[in-house]
C-alpha positions in Angstrom: 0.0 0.0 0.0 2.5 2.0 0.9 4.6 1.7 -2.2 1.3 2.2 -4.5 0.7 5.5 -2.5 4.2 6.6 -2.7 4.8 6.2 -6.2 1.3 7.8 -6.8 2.4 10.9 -4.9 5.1 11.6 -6.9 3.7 10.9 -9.8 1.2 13.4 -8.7 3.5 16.1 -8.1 5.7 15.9 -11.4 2.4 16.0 -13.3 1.6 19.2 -11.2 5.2 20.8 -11.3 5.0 20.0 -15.1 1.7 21.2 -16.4 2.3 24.7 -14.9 -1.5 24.7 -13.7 -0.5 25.1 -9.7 2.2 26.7 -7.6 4.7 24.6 -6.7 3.1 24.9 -3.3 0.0 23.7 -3.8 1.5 20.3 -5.5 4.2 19.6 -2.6 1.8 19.8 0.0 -1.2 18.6 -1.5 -0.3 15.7 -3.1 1.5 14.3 -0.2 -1.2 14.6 2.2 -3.5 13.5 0.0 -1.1 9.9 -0.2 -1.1 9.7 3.2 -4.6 9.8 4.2 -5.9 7.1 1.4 -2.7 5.4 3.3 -4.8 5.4 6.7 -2.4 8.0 8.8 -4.6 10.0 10.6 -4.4 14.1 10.2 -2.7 14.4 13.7 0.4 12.0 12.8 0.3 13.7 9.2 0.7 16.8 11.5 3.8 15.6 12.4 5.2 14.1 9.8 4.7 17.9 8.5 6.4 19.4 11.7 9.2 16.7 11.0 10.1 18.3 7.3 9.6 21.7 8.2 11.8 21.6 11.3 14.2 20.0 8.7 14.5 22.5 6.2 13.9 25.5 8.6 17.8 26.8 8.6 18.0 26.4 4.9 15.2 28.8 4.2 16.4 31.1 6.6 19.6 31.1 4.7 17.8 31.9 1.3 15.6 34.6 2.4 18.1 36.4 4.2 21.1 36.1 1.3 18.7 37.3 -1.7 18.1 40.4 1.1 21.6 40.9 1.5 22.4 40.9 -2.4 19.7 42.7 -3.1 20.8 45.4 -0.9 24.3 45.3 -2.3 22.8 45.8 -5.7 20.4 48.5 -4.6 24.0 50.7 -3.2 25.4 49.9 -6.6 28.2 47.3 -5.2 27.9 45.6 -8.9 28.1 49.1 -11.2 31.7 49.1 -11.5 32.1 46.2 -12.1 29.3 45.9 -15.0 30.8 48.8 -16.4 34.7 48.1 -16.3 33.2 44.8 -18.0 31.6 46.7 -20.9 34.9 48.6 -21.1 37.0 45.2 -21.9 34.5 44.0 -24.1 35.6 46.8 -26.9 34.4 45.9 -29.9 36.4 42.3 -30.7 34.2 39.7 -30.5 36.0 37.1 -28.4 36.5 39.6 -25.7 32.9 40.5 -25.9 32.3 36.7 -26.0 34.2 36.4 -22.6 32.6 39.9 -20.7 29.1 38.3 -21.3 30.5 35.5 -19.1 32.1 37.4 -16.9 29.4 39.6 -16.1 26.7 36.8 -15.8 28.5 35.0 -13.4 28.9 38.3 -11.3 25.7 39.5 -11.6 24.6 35.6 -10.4 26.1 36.4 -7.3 22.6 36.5 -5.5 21.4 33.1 -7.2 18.7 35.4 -8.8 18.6 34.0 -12.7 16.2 37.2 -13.9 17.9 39.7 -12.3 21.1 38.4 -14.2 19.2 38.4 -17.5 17.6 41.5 -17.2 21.4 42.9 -16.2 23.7 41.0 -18.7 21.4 41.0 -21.8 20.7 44.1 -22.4 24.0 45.6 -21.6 25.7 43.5 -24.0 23.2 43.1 -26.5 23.9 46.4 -28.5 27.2 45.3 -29.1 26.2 42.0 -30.3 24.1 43.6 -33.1 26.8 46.3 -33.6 29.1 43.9 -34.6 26.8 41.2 -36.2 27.2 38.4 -33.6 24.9 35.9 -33.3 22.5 36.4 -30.3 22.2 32.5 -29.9 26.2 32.8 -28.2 24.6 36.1 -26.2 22.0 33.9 -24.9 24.5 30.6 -24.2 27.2 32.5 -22.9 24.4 34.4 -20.3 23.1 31.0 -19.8 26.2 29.6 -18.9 27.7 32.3 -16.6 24.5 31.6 -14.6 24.5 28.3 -14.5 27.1 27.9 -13.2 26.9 30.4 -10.5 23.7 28.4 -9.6 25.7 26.0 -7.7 26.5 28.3 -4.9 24.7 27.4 -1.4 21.9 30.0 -1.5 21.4 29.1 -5.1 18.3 27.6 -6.0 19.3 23.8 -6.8 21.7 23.3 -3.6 19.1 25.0 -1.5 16.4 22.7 -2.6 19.2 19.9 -2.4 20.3 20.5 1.1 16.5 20.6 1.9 15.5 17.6 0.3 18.8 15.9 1.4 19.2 17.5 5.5 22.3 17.9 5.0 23.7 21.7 5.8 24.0 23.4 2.4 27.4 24.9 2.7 28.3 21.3 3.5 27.3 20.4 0.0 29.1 23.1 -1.9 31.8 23.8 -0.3 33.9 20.3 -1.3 32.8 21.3 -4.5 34.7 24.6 -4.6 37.3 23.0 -6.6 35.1 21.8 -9.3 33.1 24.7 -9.8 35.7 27.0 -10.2 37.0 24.3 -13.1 33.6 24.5 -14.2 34.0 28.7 -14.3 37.1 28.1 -16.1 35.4 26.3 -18.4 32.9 28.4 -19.1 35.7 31.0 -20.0 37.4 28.5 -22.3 33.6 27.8 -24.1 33.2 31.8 -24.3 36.2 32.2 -25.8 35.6 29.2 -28.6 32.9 30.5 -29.6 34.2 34.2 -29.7 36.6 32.8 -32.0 34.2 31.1 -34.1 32.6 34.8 -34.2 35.1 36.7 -35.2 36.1 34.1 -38.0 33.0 34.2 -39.5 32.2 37.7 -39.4 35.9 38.1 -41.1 34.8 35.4 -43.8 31.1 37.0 -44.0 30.9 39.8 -47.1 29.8 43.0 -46.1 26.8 43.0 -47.7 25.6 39.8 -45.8 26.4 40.9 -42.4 23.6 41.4 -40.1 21.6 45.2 -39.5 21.9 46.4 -35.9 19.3 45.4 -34.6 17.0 47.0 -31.7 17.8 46.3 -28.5 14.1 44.7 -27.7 14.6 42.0 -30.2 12.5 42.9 -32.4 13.1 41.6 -36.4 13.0 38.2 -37.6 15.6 35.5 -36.8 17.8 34.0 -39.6 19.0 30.7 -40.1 22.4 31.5 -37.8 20.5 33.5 -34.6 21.3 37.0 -35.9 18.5 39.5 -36.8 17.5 40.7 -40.0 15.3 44.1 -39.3 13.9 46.7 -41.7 14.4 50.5 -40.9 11.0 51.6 -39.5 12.6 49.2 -36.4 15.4 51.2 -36.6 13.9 54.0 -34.2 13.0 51.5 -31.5 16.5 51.4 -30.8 16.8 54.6 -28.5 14.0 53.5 -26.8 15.1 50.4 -25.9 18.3 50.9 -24.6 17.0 53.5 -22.7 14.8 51.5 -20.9 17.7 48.8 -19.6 18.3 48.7 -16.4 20.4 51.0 -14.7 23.3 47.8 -14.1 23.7 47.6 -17.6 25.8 50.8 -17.9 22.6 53.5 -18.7 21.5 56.2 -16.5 20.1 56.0 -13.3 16.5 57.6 -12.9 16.1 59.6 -9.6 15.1 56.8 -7.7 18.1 54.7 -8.2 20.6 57.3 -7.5 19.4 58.0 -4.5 20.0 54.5 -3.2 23.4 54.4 -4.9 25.8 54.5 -2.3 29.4 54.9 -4.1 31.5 56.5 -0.8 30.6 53.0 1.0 31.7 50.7 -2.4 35.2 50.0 -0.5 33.3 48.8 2.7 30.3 46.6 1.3 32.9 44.8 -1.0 34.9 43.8 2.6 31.9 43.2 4.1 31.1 41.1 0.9 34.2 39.5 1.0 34.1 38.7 4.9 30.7 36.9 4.1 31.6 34.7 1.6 34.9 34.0 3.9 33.2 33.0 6.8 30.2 31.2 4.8 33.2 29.1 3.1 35.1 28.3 7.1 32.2 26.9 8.3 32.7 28.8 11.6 28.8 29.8 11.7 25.8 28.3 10.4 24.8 29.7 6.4 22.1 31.2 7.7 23.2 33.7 10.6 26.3 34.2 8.0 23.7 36.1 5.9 21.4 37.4 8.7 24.8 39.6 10.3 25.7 40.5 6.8 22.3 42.1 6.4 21.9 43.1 10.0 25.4 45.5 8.5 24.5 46.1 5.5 21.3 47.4 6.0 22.6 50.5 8.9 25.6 50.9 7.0 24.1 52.1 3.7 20.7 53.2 4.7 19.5 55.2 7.8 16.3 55.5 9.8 13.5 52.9 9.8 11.9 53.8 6.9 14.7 53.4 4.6 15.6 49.8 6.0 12.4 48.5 5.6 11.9 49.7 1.9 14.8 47.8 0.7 13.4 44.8 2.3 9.9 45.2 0.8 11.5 45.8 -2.2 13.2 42.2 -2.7 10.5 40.9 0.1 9.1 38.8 -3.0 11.7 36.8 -4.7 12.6 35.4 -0.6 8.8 35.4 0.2 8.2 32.8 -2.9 11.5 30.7 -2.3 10.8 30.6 1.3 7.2 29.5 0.5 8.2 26.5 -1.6 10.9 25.3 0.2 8.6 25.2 3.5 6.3 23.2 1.5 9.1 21.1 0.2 9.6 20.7 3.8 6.1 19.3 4.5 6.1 16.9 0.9 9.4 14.9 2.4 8.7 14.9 6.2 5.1 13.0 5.1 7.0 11.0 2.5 10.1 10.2 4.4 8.1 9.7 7.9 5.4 7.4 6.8 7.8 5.4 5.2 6.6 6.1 1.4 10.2 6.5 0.7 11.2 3.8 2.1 9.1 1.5 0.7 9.7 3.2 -3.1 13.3 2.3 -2.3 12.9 -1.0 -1.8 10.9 -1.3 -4.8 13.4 -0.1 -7.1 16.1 -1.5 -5.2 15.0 -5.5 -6.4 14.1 -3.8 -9.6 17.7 -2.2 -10.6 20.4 -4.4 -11.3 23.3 -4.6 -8.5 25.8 -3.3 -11.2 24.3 -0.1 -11.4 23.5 0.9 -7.9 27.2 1.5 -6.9 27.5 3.7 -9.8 24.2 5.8 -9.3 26.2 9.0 -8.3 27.9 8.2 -12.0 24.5 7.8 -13.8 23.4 11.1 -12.2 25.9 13.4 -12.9 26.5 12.2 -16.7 22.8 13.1 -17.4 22.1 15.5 -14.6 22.4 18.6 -17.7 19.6 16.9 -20.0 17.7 15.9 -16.9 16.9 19.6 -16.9 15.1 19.4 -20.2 12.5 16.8 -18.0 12.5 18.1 -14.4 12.2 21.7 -13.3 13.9 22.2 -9.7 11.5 21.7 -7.5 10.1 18.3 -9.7 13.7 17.0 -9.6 15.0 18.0 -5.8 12.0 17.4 -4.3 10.0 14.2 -6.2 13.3 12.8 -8.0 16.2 13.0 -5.7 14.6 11.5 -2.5 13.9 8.3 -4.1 17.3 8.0 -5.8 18.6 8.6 -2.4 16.7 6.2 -0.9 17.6 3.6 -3.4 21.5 4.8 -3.7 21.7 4.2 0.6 20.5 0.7 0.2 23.7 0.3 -1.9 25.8 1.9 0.4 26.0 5.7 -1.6 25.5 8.4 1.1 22.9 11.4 0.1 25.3 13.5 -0.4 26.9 12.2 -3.5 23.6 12.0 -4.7 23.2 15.3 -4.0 26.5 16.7 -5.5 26.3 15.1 -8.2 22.4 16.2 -9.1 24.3 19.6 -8.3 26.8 19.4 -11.4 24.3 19.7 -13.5 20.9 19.7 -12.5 19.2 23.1 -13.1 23.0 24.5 -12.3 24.4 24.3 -15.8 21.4 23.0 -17.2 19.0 25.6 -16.0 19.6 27.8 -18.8 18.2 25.2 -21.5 15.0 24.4 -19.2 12.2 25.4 -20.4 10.4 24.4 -17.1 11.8 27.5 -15.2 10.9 31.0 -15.8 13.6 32.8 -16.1 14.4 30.5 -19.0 11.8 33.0 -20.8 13.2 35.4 -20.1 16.4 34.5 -21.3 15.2 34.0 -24.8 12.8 36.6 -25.1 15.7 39.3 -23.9 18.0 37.9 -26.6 15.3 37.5 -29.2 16.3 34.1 -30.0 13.7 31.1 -30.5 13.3 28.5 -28.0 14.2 25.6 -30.1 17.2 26.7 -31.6 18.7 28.0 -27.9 18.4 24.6 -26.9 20.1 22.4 -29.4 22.6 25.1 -29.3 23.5 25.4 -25.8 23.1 21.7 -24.8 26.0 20.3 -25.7 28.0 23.1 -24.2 26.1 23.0 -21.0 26.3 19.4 -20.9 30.1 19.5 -21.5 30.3 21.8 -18.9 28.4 19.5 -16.7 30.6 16.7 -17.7 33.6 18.3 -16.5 32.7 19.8 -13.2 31.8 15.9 -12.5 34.7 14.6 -13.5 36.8 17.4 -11.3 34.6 16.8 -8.5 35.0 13.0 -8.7 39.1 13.9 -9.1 38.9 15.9 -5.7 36.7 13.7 -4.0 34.1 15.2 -3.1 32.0 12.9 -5.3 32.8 8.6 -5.3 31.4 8.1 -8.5 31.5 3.9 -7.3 30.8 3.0 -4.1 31.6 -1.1 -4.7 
């Protein structure tokens, strides 16, 4: 019964998480509950199964909400401007530098795990130079993409959030042994950028002039060609201006009124330490993630604004993004305590466990990093962390592979590199639609570059270990 029930559950929830018809809310706590009482449990032990899960991912949420604060703070004081703009000033006009300044900038701009405000930033300050120079947008879009993705994997990031929920474990425990293979996977990402730079500049060298793309505007409006450039007609020409105009203030344009006034230049030198000092103690381990970011923000927020009013406008104003991560992961909190603590879970293991052949269990942490990048294309985050995971867990421990490999090695790849090609997450939408590029033809070109990507954070993480990719 108990295995039927389980099995139904998550079943339940993917076809939620996939159809886009409910919050991810509704399906994690919902379907559960739902399992559990045609199951027989009785509302006051699901109660505590509940109290269980949420108990369990309490310190990670707390960790989220308060980091997306913090780096939405630093952003409102302009801790990122110079940085976006001394970007825009190596970029120049070659293309393989341009190529590696989109990186560059979307993996600093990722800094507070926030994928749309990293599109919204990178795209449109580096797509006019894209169309100035008649570069493809799909290798604006993948290079973005990448830069991201990669940047994912930090612990208030999305995936190893939802990973150190669904797993228990702390989530600076996750990431940190993983240090060394994510920065191979930043290097990486460089060598990628510059590839396809070069692959730019040689064909725009070999390219007549007369069959080199139109600037286009800035909005991405035009038809696509064949290659990803635009082709557009000169009544588009004047949305240019326009355009531009409206990108954000990151991106190198003017600040409107409002956003000068929260600029806080005279204070750069001091939130960078204080930055710095964050991310030092976060990577020691001498406190818990989550009072890491709650004294960085209990700083930040006196330091750069004054008076009561002030503080507690630049918390409304990024009260959202932390209000809807804290949300699901709460709920994700309630879907595994009733899954785990009835022994759904448990009983789905042992299922699969007679089911999969003994060769393959030692080798699951293998199995899931090689196709953790295309598992993207099937699983949005919270379907994978949250329905997937656990019962590869499950079934990996009866084998003898702890959680965490599991874990780590979902986090190589899993809506980390491979968010950028989902089409299950929103920001993914946003990606495209900045660039102008179709959705079809961003995917088969950034998957195999993601997925090499992928491949080789696994392999430096297995070469570290901090992943046993066999456990025999």
């Amino acid at each position: 019964m108990l295995t039927a029930t389980g099995f139904a559950a998550i079943a339940t929830v993917l076809a939620l998480l996939l159809s886009n018809r409910v919050s991810a809310v509704v399906a994690l706590v919902g379907a559960p509950v739902a399992a559990a009482l045609i199951a027989g449990f009785s509302p006051a032990e699901i109660g505590e199964f509940a109290a269980t899960g949420i108990s369990g991912v309490a310190g990670t949420t707390a960790m989220f909400v308060f980091a997306i604060l913090y780096f939405g703070v630093m952003r409102d004081a302009g801790l990122f401007d110079p940085v976006v703009r001394r970007v825009l000033g190596f970029a120049g006009r070659n293309p393989v530098t341009i190529a590696l300044a989109t990186v560059v900038l979307a993996m600093l701009t990722h800094l507070d795990g926030a994928g749309a405000t990293t599109f919204l930033i990178t795209v449109p300050a580096m797509l006019p130079l894209y169309d100035a120079l008649g570069m493809r947008r799909l290798v604006l879009a993948a290079l973005t993409g990448l830069g991201a993705g990669i940047m994912n994997m930090m612990p208030w990031g999305g995936p190893t959030a939802r990973a150190a929920s669904a797993t228990g474990i702390d989530a600076n425990a996750l990431w940190a042994p993983l240090i060394p293979a994510q920065l191979t996977g930043i290097a990486a990402c460089l060598a990628v950028a510059y590839l396809l730079g070069r692959r730019e500049k040689t064909r725009l060298a070999s390219a007549p002039a007369d069959r080199r793309p139109a600037k286009a505007p800035a909005g991405g409006s035009g038809e696509e060609a064949a290659d990803g450039t635009r082709d557009t007609d000169p009544a588009a020409a004047g949305e240019q201006d326009s355009d531009e105009a409206a990108a954000p203030a990151d991106s190198g344009g003017e600040l409107s009124a409002e956003e000068a006034a929260l600029r806080r230049p005279r204070l750069f030198w001091i939130n960078v330490t204080l930055t710095a000092a964050t991310v030092a103690v976060l990577i020691s381990g001498l406190l818990p993630p989550e009072l890491v970011f709650m004294l960085a923000l209990v700083l930040a927020l006196p330091l750069n604004y004054t008076g009561l009013k002030a503080q507690t406008d630049r918390i409304n104003a990024h009260a959202q993004g932390a209000v809807l991560m804290a949300s699901t992961l709460l709920a994700a909190g309630v879907f595994l305590g009733v899954m785990e603590e009835s022994g759904m879970i448990d009983a789905m293991a042992t299922a699969l466990t007679g089911a999969m052949p003994d060769a393959v269990g030692p080798a699951l942490p293998l199995v899931v990093g090689v196709f953790a990048v295309p598992l993207s294309l099937l699983f949005g985050p919270d379907a994978y962390y949250f329905a997937v995971m656990p019962v590869l867990t499950a079934v990996g421990d009866t084998f003898g592979v702890p959680a965490s490999a599991i874990a780590q090695a979902s986090i190589t790849g899993e809506e980390t590199v491979g968010f950028p090609i989902s089409p299950l997450t929103g920001s993914f939408y946003l990606l495209t639609g900045l660039a102008g590029v179709s959705i079809g033809r961003h995917i088969r070109f950034l998957l195999p570059w993601a997925w090499l990507v992928g491949i080789i954070v696994l392999a430096a993480a297995a070469l570290t270990g901090a992943i046993p990719l066999w456990t025999g």
